[in-house]
C-alpha positions in Angstrom: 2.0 74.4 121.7 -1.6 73.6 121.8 -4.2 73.3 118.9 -5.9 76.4 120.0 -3.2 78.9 119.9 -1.3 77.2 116.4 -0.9 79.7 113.2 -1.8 77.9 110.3 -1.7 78.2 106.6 -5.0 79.5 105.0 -6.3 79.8 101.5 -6.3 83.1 100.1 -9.4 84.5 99.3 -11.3 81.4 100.3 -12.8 81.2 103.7 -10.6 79.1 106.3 -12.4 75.6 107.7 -12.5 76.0 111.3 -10.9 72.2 112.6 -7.7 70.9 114.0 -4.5 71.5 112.2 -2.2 69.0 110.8 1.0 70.2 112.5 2.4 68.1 115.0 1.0 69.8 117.9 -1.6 68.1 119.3 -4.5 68.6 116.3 -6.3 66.1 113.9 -4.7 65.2 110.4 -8.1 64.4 109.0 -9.1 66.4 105.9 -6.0 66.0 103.7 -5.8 67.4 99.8 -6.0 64.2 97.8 -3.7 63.5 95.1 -5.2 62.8 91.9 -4.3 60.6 88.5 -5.4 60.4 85.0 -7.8 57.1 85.9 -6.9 56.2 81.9 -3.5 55.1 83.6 -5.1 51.7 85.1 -6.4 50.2 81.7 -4.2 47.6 79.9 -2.6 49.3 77.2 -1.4 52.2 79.4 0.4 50.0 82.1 1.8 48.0 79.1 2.8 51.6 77.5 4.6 52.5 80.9 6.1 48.6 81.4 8.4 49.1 77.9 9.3 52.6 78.7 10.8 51.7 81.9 12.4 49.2 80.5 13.8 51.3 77.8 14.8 53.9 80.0 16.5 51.3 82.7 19.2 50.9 79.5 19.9 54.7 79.3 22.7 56.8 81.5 20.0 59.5 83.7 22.8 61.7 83.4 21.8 61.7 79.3 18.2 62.2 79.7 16.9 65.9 79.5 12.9 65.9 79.7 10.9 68.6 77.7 7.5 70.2 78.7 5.4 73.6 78.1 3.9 75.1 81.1 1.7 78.3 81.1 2.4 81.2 83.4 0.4 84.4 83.0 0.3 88.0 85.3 -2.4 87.4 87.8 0.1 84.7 89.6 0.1 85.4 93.3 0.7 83.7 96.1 -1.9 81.2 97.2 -1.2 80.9 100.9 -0.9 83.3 103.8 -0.9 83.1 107.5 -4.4 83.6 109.6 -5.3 82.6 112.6 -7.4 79.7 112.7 -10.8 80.6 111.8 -9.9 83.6 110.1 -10.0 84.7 106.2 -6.6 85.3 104.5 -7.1 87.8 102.2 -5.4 88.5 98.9 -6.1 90.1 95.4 -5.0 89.7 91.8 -6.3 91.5 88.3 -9.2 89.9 86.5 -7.8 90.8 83.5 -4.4 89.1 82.7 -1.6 87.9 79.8 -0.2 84.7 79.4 3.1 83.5 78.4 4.2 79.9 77.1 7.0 78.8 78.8 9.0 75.7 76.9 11.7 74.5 78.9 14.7 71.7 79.3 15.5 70.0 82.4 18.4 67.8 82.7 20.1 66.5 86.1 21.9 69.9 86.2 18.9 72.3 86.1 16.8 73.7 83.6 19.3 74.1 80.9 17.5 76.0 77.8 13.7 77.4 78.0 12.1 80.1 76.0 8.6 81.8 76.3 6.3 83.6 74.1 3.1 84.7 73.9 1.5 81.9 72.0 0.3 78.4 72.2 2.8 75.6 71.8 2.2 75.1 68.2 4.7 72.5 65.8 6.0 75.6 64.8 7.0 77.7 68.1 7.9 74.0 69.0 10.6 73.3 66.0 11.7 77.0 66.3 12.5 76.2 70.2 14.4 72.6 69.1 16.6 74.5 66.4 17.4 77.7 67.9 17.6 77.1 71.9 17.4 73.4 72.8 19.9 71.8 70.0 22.9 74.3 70.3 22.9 74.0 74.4 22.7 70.1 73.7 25.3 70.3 71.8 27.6 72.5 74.5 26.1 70.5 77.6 24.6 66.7 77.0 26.2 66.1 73.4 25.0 62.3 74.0 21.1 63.4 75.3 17.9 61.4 74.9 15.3 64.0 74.9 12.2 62.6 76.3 8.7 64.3 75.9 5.3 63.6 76.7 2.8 63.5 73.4 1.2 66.9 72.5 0.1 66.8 69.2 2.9 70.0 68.6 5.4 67.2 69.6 4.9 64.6 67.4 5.6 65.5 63.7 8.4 63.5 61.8 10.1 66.9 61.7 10.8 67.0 65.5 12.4 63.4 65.1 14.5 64.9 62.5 15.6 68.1 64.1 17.0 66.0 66.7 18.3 63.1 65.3 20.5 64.8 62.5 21.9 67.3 65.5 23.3 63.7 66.8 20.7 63.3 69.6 17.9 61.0 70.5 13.7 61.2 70.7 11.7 58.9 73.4 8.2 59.5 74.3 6.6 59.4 77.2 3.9 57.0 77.5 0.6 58.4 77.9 -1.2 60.1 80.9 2.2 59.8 82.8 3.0 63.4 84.1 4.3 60.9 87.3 7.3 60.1 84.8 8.5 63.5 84.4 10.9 65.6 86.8 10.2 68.4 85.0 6.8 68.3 86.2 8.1 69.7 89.8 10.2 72.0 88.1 7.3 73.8 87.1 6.1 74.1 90.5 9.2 75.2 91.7 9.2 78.0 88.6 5.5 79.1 89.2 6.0 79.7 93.5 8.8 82.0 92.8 6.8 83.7 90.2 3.9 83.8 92.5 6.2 85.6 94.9 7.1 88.1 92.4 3.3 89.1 91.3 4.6 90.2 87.8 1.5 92.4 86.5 3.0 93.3 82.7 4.2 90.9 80.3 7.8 92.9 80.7 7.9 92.1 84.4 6.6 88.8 84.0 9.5 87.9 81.5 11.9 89.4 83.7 10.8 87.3 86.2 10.7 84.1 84.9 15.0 83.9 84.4 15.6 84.1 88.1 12.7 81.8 89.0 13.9 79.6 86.1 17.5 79.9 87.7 16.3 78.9 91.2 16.7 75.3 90.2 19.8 73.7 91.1 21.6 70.5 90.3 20.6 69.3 93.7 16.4 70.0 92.8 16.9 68.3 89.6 18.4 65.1 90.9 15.8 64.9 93.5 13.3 64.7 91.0 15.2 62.2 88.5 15.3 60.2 91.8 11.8 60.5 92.7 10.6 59.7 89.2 12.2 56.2 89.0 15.7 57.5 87.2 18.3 56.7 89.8 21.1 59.6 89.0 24.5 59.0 90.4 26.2 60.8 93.0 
């Protein structure tokens, strides 16, 4: 195979940069996507924030730890890639006009184990409404010994939430600040939204109808991949 005659993936909608490809055929690998951090993560503070976590987490059992996040997913998703030959335009369309849904979901080293969605912004009260009636009870059943570990949006940090959790027997750790990095829930999300993506959901229904099987597509083996790759070594 030579550079010249390779399919590669192309943006779509967006108008394809004629150079080499990166596939191991022949072509250039110059041009790569960087991979961007919250610079905030280098001052002093922060790196001391992130030093004690780890150290508080090093003391934990990964197979206790269930990580909490929002994510938004909304009916104009589609897919983002297609195949054109080099050169070309890949073309694609979605509405203008869309809905969103709040996603807030569990991950564990099983899966994503509770999540709910609505359509509404994470406030302190959709937030203690998804503790109480989703995420405590399927602790209980599954991880009756969790730490539940969440990053520090304002909705997350009322004495309440602390309270929810530690009288259902459980207990709270925060994440430290501008660390996404520490989260394996974080590629969960990406994992949720490519399947949704797929599914181009155009109503609210379909989009909820969805989001269960896209949700489901995460298995035990996903989930310890990403406990691994975020620094929480999970036992075979």
């Amino acid at each position: 195979m030579n550079t010249e005659s390779c399919w590669r993936y192309a943006a779509v909608g967006r108008k394809s940069a004629v150079r080499p490809c990166a596939a191991p055929c022949g072509g250039s690998g110059y041009g790569a996507k960087k991979t961007l951090r919250a610079s905030e993560r280098d001052r002093t503070d922060i790196q001391a924030e992130r030093a004690v976590f780890c150290e508080q987490v090093r003391q934990l059992d990964a197979k206790n730890l269930v990580f909490l996040d929002e994510s938004g997913i909304t009916t104009a998703m589609t897919r983002l890639y297609a195949r054109a030959r080099r050169g070309e335009r890949a073309h694609g369309s979605a509405p203008g006009g869309w809905r969103r849904l709040t996603v807030l979901g569990a991950l564990s080293g099983d899966g994503m184990i509770a999540a709910m969605s609505i359509q509404a912004a994470t406030t302190t009260r959709v937030f203690l409404a998804f503790l109480r009636a989703v995420l405590v009870p399927e602790l209980r059943r599954r991880h009756p010994n969790a730490t539940v570990l969440m990053d520090n949006l304002p909705a997350h940090k009322p004495k309440t939430v602390e309270t929810v959790l530690t009288e259902a027997g459980f207990k709270l750790l925060y994440l430290p600040r501008y660390s996404p990095d520490l989260s394996p829930i974080e590629p969960g999300w990406s994992k949720t939204k490519n399947a949704l993506r797929t599914a181009e959901a155009r109503t609210p229904e379909a989009l909820e109808a969805a989001l269960a099987p896209a949700l489901d597509s995460i298995t035990p083996a996903d989930a310890r991949g990403w406990f691994n790759h975020c620094g929480y070594p999970f036992p075979n």
